[in-house]
One Martini backbone bead per residue (centre of mass of N, CA, C, O) as a GRO file, in nm:
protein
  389
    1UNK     BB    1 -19.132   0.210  11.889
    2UNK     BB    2 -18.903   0.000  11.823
    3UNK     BB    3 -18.670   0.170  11.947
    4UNK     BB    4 -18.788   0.181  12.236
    5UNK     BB    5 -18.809  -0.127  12.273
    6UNK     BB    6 -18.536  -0.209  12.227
    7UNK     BB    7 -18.404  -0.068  12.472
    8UNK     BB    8 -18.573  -0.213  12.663
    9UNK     BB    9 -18.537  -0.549  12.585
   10UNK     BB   10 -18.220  -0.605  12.405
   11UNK     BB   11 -18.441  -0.699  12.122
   12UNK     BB   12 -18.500  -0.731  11.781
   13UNK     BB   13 -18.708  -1.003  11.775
   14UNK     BB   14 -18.877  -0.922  12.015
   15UNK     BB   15 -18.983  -0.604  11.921
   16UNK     BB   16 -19.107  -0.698  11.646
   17UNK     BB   17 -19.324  -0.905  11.764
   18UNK     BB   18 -19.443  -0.695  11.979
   19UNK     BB   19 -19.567  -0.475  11.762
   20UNK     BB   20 -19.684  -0.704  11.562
   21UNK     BB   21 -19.874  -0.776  11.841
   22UNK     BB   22 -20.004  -0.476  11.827
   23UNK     BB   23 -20.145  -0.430  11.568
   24UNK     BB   24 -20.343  -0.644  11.569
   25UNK     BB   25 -20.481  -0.552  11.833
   26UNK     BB   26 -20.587  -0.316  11.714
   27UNK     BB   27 -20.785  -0.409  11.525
   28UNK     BB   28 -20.971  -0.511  11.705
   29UNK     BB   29 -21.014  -0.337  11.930
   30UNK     BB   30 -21.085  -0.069  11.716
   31UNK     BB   31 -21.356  -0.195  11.591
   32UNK     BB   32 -21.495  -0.227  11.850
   33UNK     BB   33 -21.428   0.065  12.010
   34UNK     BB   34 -21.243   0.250  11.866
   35UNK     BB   35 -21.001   0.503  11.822
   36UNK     BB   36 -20.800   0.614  12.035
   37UNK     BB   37 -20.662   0.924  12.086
   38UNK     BB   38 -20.374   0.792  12.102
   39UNK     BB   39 -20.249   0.532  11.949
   40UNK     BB   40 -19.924   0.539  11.963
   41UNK     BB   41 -19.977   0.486  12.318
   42UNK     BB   42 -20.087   0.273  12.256
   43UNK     BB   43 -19.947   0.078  12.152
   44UNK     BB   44 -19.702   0.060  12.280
   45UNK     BB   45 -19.805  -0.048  12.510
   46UNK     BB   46 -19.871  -0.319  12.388
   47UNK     BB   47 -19.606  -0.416  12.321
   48UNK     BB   48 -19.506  -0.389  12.631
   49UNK     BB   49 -19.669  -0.601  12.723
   50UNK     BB   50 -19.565  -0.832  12.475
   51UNK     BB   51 -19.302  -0.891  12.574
   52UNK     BB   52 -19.342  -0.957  12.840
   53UNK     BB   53 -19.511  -1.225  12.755
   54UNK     BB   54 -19.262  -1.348  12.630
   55UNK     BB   55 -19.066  -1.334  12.843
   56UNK     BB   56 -19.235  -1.546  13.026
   57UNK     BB   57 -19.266  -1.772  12.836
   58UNK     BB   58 -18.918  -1.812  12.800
   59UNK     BB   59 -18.796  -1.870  13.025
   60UNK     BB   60 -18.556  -2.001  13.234
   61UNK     BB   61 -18.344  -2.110  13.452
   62UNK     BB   62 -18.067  -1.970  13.383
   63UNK     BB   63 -18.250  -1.652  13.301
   64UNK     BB   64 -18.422  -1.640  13.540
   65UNK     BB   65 -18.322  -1.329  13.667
   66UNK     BB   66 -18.270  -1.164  13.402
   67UNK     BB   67 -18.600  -1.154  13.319
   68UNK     BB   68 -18.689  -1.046  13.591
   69UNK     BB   69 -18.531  -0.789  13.591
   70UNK     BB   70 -18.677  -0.675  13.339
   71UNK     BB   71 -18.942  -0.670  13.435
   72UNK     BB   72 -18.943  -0.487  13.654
   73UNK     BB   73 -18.856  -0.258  13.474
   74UNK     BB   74 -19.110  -0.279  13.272
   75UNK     BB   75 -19.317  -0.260  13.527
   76UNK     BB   76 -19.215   0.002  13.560
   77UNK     BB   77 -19.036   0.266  13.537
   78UNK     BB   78 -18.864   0.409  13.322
   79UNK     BB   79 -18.601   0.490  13.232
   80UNK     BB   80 -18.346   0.697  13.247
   81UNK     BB   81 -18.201   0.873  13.036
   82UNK     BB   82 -17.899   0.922  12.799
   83UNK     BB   83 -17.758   1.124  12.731
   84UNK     BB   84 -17.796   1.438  12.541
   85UNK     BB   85 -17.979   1.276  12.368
   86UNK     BB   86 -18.343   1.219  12.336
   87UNK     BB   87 -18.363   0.929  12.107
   88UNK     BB   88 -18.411   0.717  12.029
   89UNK     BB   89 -18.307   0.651  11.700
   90UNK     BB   90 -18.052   0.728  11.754
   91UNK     BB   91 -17.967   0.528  11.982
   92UNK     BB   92 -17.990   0.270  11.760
   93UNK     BB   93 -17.798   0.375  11.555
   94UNK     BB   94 -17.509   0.360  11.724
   95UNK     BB   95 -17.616   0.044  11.783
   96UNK     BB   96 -17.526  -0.027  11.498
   97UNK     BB   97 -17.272   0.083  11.437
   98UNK     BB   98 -17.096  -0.067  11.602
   99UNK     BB   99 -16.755  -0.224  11.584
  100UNK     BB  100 -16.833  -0.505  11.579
  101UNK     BB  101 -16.976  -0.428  11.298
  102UNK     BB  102 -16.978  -0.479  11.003
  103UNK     BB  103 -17.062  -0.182  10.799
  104UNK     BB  104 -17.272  -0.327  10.613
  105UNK     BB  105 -17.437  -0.362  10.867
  106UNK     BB  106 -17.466  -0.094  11.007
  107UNK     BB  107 -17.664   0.002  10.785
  108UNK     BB  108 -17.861  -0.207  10.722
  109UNK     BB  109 -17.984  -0.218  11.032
  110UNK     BB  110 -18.074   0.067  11.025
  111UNK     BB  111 -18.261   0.078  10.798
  112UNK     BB  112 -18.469  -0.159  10.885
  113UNK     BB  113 -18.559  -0.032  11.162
  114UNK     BB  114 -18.565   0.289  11.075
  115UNK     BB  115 -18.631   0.326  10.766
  116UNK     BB  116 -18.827   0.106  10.676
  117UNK     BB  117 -18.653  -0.061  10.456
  118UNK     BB  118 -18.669  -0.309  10.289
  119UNK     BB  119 -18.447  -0.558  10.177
  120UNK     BB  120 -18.482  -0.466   9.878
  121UNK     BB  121 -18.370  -0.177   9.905
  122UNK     BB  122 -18.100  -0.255  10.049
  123UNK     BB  123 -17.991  -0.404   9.821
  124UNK     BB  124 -17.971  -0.208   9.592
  125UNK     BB  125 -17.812  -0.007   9.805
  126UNK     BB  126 -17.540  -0.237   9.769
  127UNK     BB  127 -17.568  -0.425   9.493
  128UNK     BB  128 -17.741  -0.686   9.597
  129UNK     BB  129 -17.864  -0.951   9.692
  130UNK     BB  130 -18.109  -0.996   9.877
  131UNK     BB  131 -18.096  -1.241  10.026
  132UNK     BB  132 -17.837  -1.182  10.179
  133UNK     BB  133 -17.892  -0.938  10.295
  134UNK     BB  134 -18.094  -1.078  10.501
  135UNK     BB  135 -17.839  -1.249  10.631
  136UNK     BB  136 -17.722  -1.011  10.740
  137UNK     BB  137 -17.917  -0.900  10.924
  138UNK     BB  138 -17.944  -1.155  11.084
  139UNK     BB  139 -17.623  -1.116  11.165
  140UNK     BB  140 -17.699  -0.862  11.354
  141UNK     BB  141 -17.891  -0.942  11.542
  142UNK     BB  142 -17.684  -1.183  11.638
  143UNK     BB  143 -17.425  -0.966  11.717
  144UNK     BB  144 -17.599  -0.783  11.972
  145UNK     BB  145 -17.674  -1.019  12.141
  146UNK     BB  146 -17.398  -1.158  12.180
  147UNK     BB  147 -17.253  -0.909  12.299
  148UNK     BB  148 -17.412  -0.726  12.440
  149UNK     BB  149 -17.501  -0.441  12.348
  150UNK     BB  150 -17.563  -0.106  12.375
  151UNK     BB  151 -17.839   0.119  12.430
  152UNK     BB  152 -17.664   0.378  12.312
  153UNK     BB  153 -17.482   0.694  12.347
  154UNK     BB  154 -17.205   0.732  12.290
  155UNK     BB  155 -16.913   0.844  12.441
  156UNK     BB  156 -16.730   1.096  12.339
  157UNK     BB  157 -16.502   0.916  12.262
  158UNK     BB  158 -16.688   0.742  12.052
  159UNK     BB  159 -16.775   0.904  11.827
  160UNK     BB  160 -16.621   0.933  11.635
  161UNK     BB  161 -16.617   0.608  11.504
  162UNK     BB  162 -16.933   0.644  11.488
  163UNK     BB  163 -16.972   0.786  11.282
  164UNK     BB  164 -16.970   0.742  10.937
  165UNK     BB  165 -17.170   0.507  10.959
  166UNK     BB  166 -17.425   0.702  11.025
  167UNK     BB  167 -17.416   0.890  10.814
  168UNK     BB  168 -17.439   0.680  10.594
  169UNK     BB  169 -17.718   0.613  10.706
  170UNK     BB  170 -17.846   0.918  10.689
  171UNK     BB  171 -17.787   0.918  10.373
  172UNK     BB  172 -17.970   0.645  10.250
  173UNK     BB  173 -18.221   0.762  10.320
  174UNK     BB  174 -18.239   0.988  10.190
  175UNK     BB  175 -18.212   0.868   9.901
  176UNK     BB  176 -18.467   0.683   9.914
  177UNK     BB  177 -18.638   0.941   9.919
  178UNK     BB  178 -18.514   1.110   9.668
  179UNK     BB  179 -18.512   0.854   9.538
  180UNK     BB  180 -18.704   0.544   9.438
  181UNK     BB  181 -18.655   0.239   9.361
  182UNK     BB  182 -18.973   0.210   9.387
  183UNK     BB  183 -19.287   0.259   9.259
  184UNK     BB  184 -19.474   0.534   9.203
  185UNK     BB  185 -19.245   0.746   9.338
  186UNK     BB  186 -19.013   0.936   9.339
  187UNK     BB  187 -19.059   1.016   9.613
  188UNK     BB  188 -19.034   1.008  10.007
  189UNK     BB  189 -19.086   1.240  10.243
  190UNK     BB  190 -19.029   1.042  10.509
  191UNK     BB  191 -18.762   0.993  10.469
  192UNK     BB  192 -18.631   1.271  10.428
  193UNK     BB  193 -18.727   1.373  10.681
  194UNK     BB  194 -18.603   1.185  10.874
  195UNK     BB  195 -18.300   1.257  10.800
  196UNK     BB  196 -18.345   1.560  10.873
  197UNK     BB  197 -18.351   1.513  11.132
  198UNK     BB  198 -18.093   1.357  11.230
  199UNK     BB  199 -17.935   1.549  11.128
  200UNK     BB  200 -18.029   1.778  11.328
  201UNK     BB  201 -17.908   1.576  11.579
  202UNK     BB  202 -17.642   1.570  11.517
  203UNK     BB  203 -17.536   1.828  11.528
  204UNK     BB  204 -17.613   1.890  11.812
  205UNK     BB  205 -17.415   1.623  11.934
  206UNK     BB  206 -17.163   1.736  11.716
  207UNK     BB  207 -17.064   2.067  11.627
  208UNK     BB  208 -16.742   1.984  11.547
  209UNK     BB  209 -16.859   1.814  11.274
  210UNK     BB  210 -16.816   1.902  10.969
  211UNK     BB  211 -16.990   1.638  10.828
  212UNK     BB  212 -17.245   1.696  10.974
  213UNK     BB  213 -17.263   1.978  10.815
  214UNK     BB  214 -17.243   1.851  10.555
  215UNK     BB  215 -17.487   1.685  10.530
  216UNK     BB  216 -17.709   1.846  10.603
  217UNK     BB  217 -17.642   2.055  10.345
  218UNK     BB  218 -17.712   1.834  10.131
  219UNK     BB  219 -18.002   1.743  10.202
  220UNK     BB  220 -18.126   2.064  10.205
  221UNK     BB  221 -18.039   2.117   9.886
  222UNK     BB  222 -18.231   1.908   9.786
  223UNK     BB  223 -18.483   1.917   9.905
  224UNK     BB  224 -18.526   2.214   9.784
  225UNK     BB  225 -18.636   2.057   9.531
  226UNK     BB  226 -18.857   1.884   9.526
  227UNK     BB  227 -19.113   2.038   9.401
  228UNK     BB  228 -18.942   2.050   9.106
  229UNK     BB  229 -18.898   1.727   9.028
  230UNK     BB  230 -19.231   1.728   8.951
  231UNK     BB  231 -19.502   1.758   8.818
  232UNK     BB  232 -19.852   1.777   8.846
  233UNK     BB  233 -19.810   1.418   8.737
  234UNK     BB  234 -19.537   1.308   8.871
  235UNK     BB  235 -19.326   1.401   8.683
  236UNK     BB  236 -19.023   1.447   8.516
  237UNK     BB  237 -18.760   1.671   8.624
  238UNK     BB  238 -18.543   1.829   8.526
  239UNK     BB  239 -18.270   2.070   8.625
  240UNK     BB  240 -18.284   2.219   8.352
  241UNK     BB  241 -18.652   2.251   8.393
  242UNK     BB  242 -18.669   2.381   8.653
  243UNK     BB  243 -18.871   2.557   8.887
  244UNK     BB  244 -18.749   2.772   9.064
  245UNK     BB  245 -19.014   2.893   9.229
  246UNK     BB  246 -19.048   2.596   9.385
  247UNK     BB  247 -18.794   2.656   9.590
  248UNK     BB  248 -18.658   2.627   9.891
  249UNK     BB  249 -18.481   2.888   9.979
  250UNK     BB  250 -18.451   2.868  10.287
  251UNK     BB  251 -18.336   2.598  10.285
  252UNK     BB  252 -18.095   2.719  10.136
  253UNK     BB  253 -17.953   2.903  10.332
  254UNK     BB  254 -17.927   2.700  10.549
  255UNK     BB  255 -17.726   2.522  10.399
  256UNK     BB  256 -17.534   2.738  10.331
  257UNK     BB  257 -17.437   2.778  10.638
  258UNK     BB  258 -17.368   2.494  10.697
  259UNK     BB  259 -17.124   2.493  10.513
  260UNK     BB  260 -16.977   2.699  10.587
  261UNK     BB  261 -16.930   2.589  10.875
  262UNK     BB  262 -16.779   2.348  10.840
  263UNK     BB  263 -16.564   2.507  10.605
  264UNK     BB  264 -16.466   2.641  10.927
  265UNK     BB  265 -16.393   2.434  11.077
  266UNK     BB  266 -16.292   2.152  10.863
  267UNK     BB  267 -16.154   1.885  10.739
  268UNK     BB  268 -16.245   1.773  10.445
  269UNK     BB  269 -16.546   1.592  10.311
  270UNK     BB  270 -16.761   1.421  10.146
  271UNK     BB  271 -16.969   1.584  10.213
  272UNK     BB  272 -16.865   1.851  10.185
  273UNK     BB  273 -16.863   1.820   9.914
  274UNK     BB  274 -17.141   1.746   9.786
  275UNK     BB  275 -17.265   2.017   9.900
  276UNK     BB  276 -17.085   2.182   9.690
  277UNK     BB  277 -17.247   2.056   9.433
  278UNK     BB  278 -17.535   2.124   9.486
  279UNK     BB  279 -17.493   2.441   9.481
  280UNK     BB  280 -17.397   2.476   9.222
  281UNK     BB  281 -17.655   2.333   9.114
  282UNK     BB  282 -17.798   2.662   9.182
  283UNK     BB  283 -17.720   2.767   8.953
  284UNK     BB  284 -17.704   3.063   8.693
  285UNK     BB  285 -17.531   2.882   8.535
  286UNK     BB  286 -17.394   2.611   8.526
  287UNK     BB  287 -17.064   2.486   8.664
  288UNK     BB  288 -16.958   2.205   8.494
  289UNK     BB  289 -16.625   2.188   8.569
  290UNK     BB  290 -16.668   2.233   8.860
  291UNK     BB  291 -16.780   1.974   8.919
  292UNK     BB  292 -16.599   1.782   8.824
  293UNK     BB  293 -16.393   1.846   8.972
  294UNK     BB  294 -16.537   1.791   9.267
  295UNK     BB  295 -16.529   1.495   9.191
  296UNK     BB  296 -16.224   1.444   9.165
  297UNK     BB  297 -16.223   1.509   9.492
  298UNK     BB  298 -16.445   1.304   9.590
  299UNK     BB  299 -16.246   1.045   9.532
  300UNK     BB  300 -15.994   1.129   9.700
  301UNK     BB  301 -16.159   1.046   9.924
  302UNK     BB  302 -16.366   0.887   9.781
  303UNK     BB  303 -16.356   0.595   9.619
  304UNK     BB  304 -16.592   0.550   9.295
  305UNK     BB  305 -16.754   0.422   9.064
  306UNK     BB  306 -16.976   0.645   9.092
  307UNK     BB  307 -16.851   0.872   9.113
  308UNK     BB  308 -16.723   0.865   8.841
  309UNK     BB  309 -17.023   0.863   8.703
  310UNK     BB  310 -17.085   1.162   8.777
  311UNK     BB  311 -16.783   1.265   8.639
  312UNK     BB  312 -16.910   1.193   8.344
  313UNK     BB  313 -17.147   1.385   8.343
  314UNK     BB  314 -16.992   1.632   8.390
  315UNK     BB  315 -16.839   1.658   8.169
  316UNK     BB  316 -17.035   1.593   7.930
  317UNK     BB  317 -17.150   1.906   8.014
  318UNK     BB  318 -16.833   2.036   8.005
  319UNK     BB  319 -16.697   1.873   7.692
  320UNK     BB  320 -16.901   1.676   7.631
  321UNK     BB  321 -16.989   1.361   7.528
  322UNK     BB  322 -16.709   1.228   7.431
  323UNK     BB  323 -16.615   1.337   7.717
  324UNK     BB  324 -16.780   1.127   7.878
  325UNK     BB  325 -16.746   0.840   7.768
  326UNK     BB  326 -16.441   0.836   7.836
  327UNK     BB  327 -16.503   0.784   8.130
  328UNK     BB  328 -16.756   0.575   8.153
  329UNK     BB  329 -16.697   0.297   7.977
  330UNK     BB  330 -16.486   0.155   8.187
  331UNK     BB  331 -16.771   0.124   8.383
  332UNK     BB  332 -16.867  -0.133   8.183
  333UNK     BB  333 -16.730  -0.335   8.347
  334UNK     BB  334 -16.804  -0.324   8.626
  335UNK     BB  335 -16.981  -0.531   8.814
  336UNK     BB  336 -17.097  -0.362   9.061
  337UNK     BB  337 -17.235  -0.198   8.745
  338UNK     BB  338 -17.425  -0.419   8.587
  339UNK     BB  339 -17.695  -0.314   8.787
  340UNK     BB  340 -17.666   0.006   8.729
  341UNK     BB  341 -17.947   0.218   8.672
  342UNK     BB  342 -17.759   0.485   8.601
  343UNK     BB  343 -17.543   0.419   8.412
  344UNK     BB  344 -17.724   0.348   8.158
  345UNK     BB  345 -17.865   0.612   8.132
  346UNK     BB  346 -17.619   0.796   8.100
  347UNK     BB  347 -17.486   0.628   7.863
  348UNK     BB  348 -17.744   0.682   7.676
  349UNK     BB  349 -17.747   1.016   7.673
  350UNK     BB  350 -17.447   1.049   7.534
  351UNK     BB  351 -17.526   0.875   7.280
  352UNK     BB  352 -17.750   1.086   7.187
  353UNK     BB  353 -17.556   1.346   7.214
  354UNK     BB  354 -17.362   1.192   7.004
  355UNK     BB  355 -17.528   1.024   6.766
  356UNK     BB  356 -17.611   0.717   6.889
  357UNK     BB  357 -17.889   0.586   6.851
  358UNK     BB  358 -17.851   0.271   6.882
  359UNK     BB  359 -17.745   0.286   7.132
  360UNK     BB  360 -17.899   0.427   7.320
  361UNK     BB  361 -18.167   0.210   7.264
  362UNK     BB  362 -18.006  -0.006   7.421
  363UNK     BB  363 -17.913   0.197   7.672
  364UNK     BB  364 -18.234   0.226   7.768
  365UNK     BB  365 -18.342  -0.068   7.797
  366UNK     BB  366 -18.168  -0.152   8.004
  367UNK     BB  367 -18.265   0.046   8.218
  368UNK     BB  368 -18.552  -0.017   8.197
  369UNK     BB  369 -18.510  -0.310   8.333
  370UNK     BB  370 -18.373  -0.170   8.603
  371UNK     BB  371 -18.671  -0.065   8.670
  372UNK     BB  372 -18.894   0.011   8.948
  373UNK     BB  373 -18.944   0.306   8.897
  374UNK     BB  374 -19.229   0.467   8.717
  375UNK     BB  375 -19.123   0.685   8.683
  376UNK     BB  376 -18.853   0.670   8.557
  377UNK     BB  377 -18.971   0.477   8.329
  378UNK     BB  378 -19.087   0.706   8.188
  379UNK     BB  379 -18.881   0.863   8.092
  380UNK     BB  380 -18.700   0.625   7.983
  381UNK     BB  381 -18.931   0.610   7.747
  382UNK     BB  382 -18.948   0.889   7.632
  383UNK     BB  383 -18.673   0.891   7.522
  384UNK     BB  384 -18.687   0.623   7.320
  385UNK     BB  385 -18.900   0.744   7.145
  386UNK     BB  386 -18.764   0.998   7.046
  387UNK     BB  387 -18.541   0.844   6.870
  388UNK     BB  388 -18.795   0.771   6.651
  389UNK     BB  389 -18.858   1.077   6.538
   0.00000   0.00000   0.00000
């Protein structure tokens, strides 16, 4: 709903207060008359009402010629749509991404807008104060505004420059459904699902981009394994202690030819190195030794202290702790991982499995005290239990 209404009246702050001023008034109407048949298409409309009345309240001299042309289309028939895919939320991922806007913005304002995720969580996915975060948001919808950006999918020659943003916006939405940063529930599966959506409609719109057809066999990858992520309490589940029987097979299969596909296209990318980690994982017995390989493929596509710190992981289990240890220490030292709760969890099971209780149960609190997901902090507690037996 929001992303239709953004694309109808060209405002951010004008499409949000005016959802949430059809929200409001569904509580008022809906309890008293009962929930209309369908609901989804009450609201719209009333958002589009609200628009309209706050756009008639705001005129001024200098743009009513401008606001009255809105009015009238806004209370017409709706405009035909433009580009090969019809997705209102794909075309504002697009208007997210424009290049008018510096790159951590266009990604902070497509999570914002479209994956519903709070301030906070987009703060967190950025290794930032959340304060900033909220005025990055801020400053990229009024550089939409000032800059009149148009809300659409653009033309086949700009698409290439306007991928990568968008990739990682659907990148992002994907993690924190498939790993929560917060909350009680490991996975978010409304997140997950969306941003699969959202993958196999960029595959439609652009089936020679190798990196799309990468990124979503990505993620149908992990998909595929999420019902065997958590035990029957909602409890965490290694990936070396899960019931394959559990695991979505089929779309293991999609997700592996859709990768097959990518690198038949060429040109090799992050998403398809990172499809191939996932793949890998789905062996039995895995072979850390070839993951590590690839974590090192995938530095030098994209330099990364996540990346390096994923790439001490598959060491320390293709080569032992203490060489895991040895890739690892230096990013302890990284400012923009020293609250990056995934470091000091690694950090704490190497030391654990080099047989250094002691430091292990000092980054096992660390790692605790940044973790604000129930699940994980629960697991990350067992494991610190565990060192005192």
């Amino acid at each position: 709903m929001l992303a239709t209404l953004i694309r109808q009246v060209g405002d951010f702050q004008l499409a949000e207060d005016a959802v949430q001023d059809a929200f409001e008034a569904a509580v008022t109407v809906w309890e008293r008359d009962g929930v209309p048949a369908n609901p989804g298409a009450w609201v719209t409309t009333a958002a589009r009402r609200r628009a309209i009345d706050r756009l008639r309240r705001n005129k001024s001299i200098t743009d009513r010629a401008e606001r009255l042309a809105e009015l009238m289309r806004l209370d017409g028939e709706p405009p035909e749509d433009e580009g090969p895919i019809v997705d209102d939320r794909l075309r504002l991922i697009f208007t997210c991404c424009h290049p008018a806007l510096e790159p951590p913005a266009r990604v902070a304002l497509t999570l914002r807008a479209l994956g519903g995720l709070t301030t906070g969580e987009i703060a967190r996915a950025f290794l930032v104060a959340e304060p900033a975060m909220g005025k990055r948001i801020v400053r990229a919808k009024r550089k939409i505004a000032d800059a009149h950006i148009p809300y659409r999918v653009p033309s086949d020659e700009d698409l290439p420059e306007r991928l990568r943003g968008v990739l990682r916006v659907v990148y992002l939405i994907f993690n924190e459904g498939y790993a929560a940063t917060e909350g009680d529930r490991l996975i978010r599966e409304e997140l997950c699902a969306e941003a699969i959506r959202l993958g196999d409609l960029l595959c439609l719109l652009m089936p020679g981009e190798p990196e799309v057809w990468g990124l979503s066999a990505l993620m149908l990858t992990h998909d595929a394994r999420r019902a065997a992520r958590v035990d029957a309490n909602g409890g965490f589940v290694a990936l070396a202690e899960q019931n394959r029987g559990l695991w979505d097979h089929d779309r293991i299969r999609t997700a592996l030819q859709r990768l097959e596909l990518a690198v038949r296209i060429g040109r090799p990318g992050e998403y398809q190195v990172q499809a191939a980690i996932a793949a890998a994982e789905l062996e039995d017995p895995i072979d850390w030794t070839r993951i590590a390989e690839l974590y090192g493929a995938l530095a030098t596509l994209n330099p990364s202290p996540v990346i390096e710190l994923n790439r001490a992981v598959a060491v320390g289990l293709a080569s032992g702790p203490a060489a895991g240890l040895e890739v690892l220490e230096p990013l302890l030292g990284e400012p923009v991982l020293s609250t990056y709760q995934p470091l000091h969890a690694a950090h704490a099971d190497l030391l654990r499995r080099a047989g250094d209780d002691r430091g292990a149960a000092c980054a096992y609190e660390q790692a605790i005290s940044l973790t604000a997901n129930a699940v994980e902090r629960e697991e990350l507690e067992r494991r610190l239990k565990e060192l005192s037996k």
